[in-house]
C-alpha positions as CSV (number, residue, x, y, z in Angstrom):
1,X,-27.0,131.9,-46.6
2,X,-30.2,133.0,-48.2
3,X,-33.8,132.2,-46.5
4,X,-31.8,132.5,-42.8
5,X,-32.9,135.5,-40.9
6,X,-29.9,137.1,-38.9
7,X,-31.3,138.1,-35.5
8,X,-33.3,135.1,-34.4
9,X,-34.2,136.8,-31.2
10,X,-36.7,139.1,-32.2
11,X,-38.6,136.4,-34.3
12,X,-38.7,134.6,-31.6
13,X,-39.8,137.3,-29.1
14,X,-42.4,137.7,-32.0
15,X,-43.5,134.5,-32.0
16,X,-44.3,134.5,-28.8
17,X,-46.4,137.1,-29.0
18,X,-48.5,135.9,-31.6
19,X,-48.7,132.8,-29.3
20,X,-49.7,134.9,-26.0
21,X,-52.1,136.7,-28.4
22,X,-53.7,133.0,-30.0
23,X,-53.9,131.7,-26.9
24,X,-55.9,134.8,-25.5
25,X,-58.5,133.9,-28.3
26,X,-58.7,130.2,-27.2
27,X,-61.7,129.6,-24.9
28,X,-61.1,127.2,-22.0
29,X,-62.1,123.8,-21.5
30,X,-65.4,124.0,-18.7
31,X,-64.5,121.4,-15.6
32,X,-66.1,118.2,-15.3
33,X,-68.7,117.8,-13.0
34,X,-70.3,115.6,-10.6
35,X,-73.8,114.6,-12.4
36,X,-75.8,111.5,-11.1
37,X,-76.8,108.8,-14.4
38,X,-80.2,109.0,-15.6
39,X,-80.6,105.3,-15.8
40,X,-78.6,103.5,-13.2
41,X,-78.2,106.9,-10.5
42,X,-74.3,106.2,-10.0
43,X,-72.2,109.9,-9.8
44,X,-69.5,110.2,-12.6
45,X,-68.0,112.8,-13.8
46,X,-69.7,114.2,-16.6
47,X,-68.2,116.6,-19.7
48,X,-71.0,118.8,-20.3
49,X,-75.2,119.4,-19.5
50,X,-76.2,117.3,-22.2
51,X,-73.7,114.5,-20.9
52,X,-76.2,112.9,-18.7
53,X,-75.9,109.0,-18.7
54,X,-72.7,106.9,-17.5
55,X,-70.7,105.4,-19.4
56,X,-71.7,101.9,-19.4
57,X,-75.1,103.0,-19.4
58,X,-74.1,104.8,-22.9
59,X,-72.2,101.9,-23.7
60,X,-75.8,99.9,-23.3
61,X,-77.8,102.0,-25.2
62,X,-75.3,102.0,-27.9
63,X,-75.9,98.6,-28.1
64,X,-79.4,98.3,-28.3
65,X,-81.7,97.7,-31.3
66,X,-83.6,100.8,-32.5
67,X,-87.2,99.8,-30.9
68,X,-88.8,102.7,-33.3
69,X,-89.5,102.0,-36.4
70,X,-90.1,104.7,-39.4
71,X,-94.0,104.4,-41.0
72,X,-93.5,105.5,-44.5
């Protein structure tokens, strides 16, 4: 059959590989740490340094009007 490629075990080892090789490139995920809220002072768990606020606190200030108001 046409398109079907005869030894399948070195495209696989290939592919693998490539995969090793991608996977080299990928840079890892930074762990979660322990960061106390800005706003309430619980601990949580927080993604990165700009990730300072809890999440209901986030939650709360998602919520709330926009006090500022542009002067044109």
């Amino acid at each position: 059959m046409p398109g079907i490629a005869k030894n399948t075990n070195s495209n696989i080892e290939e592919l693998i590989e490539e995969n090793e090789y991608f996977y080299s490139l990928v840079k890892k995920a930074n762990p979660k740490k322990k960061r106390r809220c800005l706003k309430c002072g619980i601990v949580f768990l927080s993604a990165h340094y700009g990730n300072r606020t809890c999440g209901s606190c986030a939650a709360q200030n998602s919520k709330a009007p926009n006090r500022a108001q542009q002067v044109y």
